[in-house]
C-alpha positions as CSV (number, residue, x, y, z in Angstrom):
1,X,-4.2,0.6,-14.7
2,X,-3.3,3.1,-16.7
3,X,0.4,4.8,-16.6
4,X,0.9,7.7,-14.6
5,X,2.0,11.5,-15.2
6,X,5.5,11.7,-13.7
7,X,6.9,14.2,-12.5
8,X,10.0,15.5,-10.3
9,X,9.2,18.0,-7.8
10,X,12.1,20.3,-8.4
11,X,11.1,22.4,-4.9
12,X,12.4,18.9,-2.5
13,X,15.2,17.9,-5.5
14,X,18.8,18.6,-5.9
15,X,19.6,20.1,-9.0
16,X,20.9,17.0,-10.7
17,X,17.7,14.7,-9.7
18,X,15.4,13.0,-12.7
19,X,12.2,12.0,-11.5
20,X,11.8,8.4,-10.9
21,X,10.2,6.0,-12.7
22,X,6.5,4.5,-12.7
23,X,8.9,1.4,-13.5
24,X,11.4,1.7,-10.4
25,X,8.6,3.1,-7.7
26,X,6.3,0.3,-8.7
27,X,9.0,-2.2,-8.1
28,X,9.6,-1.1,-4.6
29,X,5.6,-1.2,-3.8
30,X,5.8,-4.9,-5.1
31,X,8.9,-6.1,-3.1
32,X,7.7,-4.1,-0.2
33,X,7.9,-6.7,3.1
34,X,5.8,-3.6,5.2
35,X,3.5,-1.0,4.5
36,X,2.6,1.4,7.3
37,X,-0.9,2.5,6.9
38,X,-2.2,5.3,8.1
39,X,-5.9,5.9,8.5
40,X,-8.8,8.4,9.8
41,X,-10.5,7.5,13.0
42,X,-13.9,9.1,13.6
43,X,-13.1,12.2,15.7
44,X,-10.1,13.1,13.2
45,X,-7.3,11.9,14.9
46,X,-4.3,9.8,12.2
47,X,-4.2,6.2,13.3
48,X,-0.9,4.6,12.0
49,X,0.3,1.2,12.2
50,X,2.3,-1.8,10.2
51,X,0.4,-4.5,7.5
52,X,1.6,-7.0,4.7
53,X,0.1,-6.2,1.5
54,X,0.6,-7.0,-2.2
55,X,0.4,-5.8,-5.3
56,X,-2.1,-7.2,-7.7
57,X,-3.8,-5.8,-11.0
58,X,-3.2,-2.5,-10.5
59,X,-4.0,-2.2,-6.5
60,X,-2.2,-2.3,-3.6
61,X,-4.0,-5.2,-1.0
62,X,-4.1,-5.8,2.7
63,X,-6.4,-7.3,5.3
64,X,-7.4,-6.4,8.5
65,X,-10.3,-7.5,11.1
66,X,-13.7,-5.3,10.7
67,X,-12.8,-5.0,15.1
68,X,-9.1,-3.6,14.8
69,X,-8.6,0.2,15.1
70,X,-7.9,0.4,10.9
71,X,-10.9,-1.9,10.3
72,X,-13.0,0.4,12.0
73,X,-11.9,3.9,11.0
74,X,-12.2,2.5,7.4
75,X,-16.3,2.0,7.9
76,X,-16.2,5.8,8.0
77,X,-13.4,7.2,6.1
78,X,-12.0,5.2,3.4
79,X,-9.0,7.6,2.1
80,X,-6.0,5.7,3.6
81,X,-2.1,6.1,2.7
82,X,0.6,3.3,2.5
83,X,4.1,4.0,3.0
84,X,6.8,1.9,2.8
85,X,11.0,2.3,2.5
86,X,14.1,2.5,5.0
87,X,15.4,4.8,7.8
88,X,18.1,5.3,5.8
89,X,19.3,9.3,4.8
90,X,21.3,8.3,2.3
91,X,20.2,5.1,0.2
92,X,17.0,3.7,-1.1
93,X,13.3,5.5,-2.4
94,X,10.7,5.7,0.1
95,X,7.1,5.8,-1.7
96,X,4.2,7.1,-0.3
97,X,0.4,5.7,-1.6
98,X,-2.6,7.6,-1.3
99,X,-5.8,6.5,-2.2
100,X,-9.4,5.0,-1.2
101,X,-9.5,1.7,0.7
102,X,-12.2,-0.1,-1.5
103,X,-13.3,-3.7,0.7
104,X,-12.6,-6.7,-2.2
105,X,-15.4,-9.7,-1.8
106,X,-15.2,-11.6,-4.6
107,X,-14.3,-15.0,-4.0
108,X,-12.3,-15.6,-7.2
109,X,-10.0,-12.2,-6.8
110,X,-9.5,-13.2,-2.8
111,X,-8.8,-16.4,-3.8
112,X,-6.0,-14.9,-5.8
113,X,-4.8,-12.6,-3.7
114,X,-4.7,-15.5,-0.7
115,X,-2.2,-17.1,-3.9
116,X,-0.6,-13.7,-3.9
117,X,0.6,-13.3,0.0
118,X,1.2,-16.7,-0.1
119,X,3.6,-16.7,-2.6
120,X,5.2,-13.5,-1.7
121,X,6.5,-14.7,1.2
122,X,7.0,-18.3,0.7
123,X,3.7,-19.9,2.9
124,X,4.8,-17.6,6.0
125,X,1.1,-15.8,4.7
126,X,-1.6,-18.3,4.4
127,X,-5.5,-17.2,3.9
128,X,-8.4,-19.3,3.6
129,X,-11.4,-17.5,1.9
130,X,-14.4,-17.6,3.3
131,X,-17.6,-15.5,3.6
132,X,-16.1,-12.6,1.3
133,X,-12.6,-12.1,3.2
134,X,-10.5,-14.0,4.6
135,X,-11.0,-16.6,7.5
136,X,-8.8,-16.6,10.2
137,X,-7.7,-19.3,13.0
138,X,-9.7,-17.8,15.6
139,X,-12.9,-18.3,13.8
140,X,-12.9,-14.0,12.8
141,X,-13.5,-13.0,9.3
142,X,-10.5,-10.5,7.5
143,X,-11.3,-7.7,5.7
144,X,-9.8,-7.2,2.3
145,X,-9.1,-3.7,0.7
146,X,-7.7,-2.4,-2.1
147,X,-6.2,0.5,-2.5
148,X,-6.0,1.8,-6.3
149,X,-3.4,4.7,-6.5
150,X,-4.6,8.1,-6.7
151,X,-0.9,9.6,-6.2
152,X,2.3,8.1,-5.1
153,X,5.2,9.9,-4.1
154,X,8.9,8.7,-4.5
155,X,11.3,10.3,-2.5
156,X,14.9,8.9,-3.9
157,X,17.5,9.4,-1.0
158,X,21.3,10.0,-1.6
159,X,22.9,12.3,-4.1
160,X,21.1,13.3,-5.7
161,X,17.9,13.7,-3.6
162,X,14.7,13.7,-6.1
163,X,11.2,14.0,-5.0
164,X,8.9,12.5,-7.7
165,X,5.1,12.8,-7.9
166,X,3.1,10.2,-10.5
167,X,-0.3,11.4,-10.9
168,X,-3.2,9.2,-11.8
């Protein structure tokens, strides 16, 4: 992955915000519990809802069945955007991931990944690869995508209020 041109977006910024770092963003993406993910359905219309994911060489990951609503709008439309961060007005940096939902099949790379969720949050996650994805207890097969950053946005809350933009 290569680094990313940084830059603060002095239009949403108090005057005393610095843009923040590829460094400080990227940690949040990787100690991210939630994602919400939004997606295209067919006629247009946004379809948004919650998913795990991880970070791994350079991508954000997640899973999903080819039959759920996300699954399916991602046959047809694979520009997706991850967002993850707090409710909070005044704390924390919300980051916003937009790119192109790419399906993962090798069994080596899903193999690490399954290593990945598991370890991220301590064997509550646990995949099984099989048949390029990821099996699950009711027999289904789960779709794995990743999601290589086209542009993130960090939006750092609090005094002072930055809006940053790294650009891949």
């Amino acid at each position: 992955m290569t680094t990313p041109l940084t830059a603060l977006d002095q239009r949403y910024s108090s005057n005393r915000a610095r843009a923040s770092s590829w460094e400080v963003t990227l940690e949040v993406i990787k100690n991210a519990e939630l994602f919400w993910i939004s997606t295209v359905r067919a006629d247009g219309r946004p379809h948004v809802t919650p998913v795990v994911a991880v970070w791994l060489d350079g991508a954000l990951h997640f899973s999903t069945g080819h039959e759920e609503q996300k699954g399916v709008n991602l046959a047809g439309n694979s520009h997706v955007v991850l967002t993850t961060g707090c409710n909070s007005w005044n704390a924390g940096l919300d980051v916003v991931v937009e790119g192109d939902a790419v399906r993962v099949t090798d069994d080596a790379q899903l193999r690490r990944l399954a290593e990945a969720w598991k370890t991220k949050w301590e064997g509550a996650w646990q995949f099984e690869v099989q048949e390029g994805g990821f099996g699950n207890q009711a027999g289904g097969l789960g779709l794995v995508f990743a999601v290589r950053p086209a542009k993130v946005f960090a939006h750092a809350k609090g005094e002072p209020f930055g809006a940053t933009t790294h650009q891949f």
